[in-house]
C-alpha positions in Angstrom: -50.2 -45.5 -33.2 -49.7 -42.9 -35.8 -48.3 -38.9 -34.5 -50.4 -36.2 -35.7 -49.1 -32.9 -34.3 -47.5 -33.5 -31.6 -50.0 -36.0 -29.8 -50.0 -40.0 -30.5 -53.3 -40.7 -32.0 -54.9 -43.8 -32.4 -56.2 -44.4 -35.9 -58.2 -46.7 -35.5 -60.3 -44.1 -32.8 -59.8 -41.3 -35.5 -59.5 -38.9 -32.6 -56.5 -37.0 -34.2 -59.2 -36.2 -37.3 -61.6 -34.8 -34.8 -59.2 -32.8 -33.0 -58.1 -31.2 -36.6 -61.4 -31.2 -37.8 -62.5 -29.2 -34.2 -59.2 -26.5 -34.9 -60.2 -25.9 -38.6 -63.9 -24.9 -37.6 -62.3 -22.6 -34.9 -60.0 -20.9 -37.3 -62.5 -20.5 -39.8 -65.0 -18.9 -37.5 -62.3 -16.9 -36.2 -61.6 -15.5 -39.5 -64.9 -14.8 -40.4 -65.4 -12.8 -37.4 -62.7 -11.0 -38.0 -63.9 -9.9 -41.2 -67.6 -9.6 -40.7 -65.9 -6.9 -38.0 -63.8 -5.0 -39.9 -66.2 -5.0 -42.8 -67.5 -1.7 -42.7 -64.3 0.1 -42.3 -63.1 -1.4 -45.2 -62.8 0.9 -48.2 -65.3 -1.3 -50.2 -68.4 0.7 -52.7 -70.8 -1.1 -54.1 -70.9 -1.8 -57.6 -73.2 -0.4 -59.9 -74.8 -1.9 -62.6 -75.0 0.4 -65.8 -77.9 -0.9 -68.0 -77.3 1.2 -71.0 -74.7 2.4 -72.8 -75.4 6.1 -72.4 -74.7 5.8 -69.0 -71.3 5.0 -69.3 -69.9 8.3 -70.4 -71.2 10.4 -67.4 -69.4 7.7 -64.9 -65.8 8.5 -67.1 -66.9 12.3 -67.5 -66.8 12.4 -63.9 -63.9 10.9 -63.6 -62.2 13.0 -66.5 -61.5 10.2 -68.8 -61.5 11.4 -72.5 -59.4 8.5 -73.8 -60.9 4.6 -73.5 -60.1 1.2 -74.6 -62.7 -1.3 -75.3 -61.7 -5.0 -75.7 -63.9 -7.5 -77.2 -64.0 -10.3 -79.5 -64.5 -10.8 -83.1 -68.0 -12.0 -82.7 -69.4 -9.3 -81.2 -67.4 -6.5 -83.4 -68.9 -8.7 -86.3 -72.4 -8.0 -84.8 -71.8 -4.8 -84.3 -72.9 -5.1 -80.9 -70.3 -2.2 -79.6 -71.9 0.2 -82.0 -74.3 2.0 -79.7 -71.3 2.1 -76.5 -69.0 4.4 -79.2 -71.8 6.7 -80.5 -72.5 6.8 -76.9 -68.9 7.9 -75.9 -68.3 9.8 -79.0 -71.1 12.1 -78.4 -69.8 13.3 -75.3 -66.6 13.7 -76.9 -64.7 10.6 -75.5 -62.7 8.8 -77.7 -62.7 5.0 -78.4 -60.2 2.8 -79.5 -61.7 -1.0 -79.8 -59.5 -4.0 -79.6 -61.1 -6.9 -81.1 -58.8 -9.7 -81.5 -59.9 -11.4 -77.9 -59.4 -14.9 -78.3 -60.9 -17.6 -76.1 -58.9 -18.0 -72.9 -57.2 -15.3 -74.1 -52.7 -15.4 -74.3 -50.1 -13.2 -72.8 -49.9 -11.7 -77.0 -53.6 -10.8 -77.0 -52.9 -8.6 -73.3 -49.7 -7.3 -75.0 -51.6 -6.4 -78.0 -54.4 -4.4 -76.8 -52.0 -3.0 -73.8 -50.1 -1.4 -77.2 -52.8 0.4 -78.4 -53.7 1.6 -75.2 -50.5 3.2 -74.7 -51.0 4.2 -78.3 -53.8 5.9 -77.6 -54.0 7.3 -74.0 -56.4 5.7 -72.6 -56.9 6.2 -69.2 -60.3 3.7 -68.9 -60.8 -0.1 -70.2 -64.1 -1.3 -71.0 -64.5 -5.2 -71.3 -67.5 -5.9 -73.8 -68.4 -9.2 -73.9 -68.1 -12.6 -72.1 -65.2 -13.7 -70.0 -62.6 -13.4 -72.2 -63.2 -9.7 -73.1 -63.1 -9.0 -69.3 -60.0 -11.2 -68.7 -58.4 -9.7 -71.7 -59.4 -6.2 -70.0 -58.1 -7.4 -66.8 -54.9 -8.2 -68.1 -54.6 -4.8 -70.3 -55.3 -3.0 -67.2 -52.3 -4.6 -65.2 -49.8 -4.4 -68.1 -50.7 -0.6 -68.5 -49.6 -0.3 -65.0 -46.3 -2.1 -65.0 -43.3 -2.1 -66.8 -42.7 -5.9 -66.5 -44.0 -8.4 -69.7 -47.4 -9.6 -68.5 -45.4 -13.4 -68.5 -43.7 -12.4 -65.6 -46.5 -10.5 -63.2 -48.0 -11.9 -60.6 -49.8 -8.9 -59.2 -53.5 -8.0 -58.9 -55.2 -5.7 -61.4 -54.8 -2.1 -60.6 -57.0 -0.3 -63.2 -60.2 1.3 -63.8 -62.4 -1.6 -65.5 -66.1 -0.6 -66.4 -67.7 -4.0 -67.2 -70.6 -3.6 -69.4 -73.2 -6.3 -69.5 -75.2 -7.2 -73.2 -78.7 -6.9 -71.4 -81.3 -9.4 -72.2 -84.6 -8.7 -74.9 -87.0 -9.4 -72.4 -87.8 -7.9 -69.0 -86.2 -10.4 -66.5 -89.3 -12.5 -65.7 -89.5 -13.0 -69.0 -86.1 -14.0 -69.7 -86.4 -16.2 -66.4 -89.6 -18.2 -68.4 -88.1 -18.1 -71.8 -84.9 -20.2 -70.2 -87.1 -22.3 -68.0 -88.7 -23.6 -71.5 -85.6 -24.2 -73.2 -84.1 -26.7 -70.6 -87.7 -28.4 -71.2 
């Protein structure tokens, strides 16, 4: 007889297991209840997906951003690929500073490093451009701009504005769908 709780429970039965297993599904349901209740007074928006790149300066026009940070990596500043999001913003007269040193998984010195020249500059906004690093980077830039501790030492949730723009695809999305269906071929 082994204790589980504060019953004696067979093992060899495995009614303790059941018992546990019966309280987890209870809690969990519970919870989700819970949630799917208090759901829709929940200050939650929906995000929205900006396709193009001239449709990022009306959402930080609104918002009376003049000042921006966009974080990449080398690759795509090599392509170029950020041109058409800073004539976008420059046009409307928002200024761009671009950080593209993001490494792969990127370190507590990149986040320090583009967190400078965000103070540097003013920014109020952070645009991640790119894959998962860039937005990680951003992430990390956007709580380091808020605190006053060394980003080593946080252990806090992001707390800034973080427009995540998206490389969209060449082809409409059936397309893309087929063309990536024949490449696992």
């Amino acid at each position: 007889m082994s204790t589980i709780g504060r019953a004696n429970v067979d093992p060899s039965t495995n009614e303790g297991a059941s018992f546990m297993h019966l309280a987890r599904c209870a809690w969990c349901r519970t919870y989700q209840t819970v949630f799917r209740i208090a759901l829709p007074v929940l200050p939650y928006t929906e995000p929205r997906i900006l396709e193009h790149a001239e449709d990022v300066p009306a959402v930080l026009q609104k918002r009376s951003i003049q000042h921006v940070l966009i974080v990449t990596d080398p690759g795509i500043a090599r392509l170029g690929l950020t041109a058409p999001l800073e004539t976008a913003l420059a046009s409307k007269g928002i200024s761009a500073a671009v950080y593209a040193e993001t490494r792969a998984n990127p370190t507590v010195s990149n986040v320090e490093e583009a967190a400078s020249l965000y103070r540097e500059n003013a920014c109020r906004a952070i645009i991640g451009f790119g894959g998962g690093s860039a937005m990680d980077c951003a992430k990390g830039v956007g709580h380091a701009s808020r605190s006053q501790t060394s980003p080593s030492t946080r252990c806090a949730a992001c707390c800034a504005f973080i427009v995540a723009c998206r490389c969209s695809s060449p082809f409409p999305p059936r397309q893309a769908r087929e063309a990536r269906s024949r490449l696992r071929r």
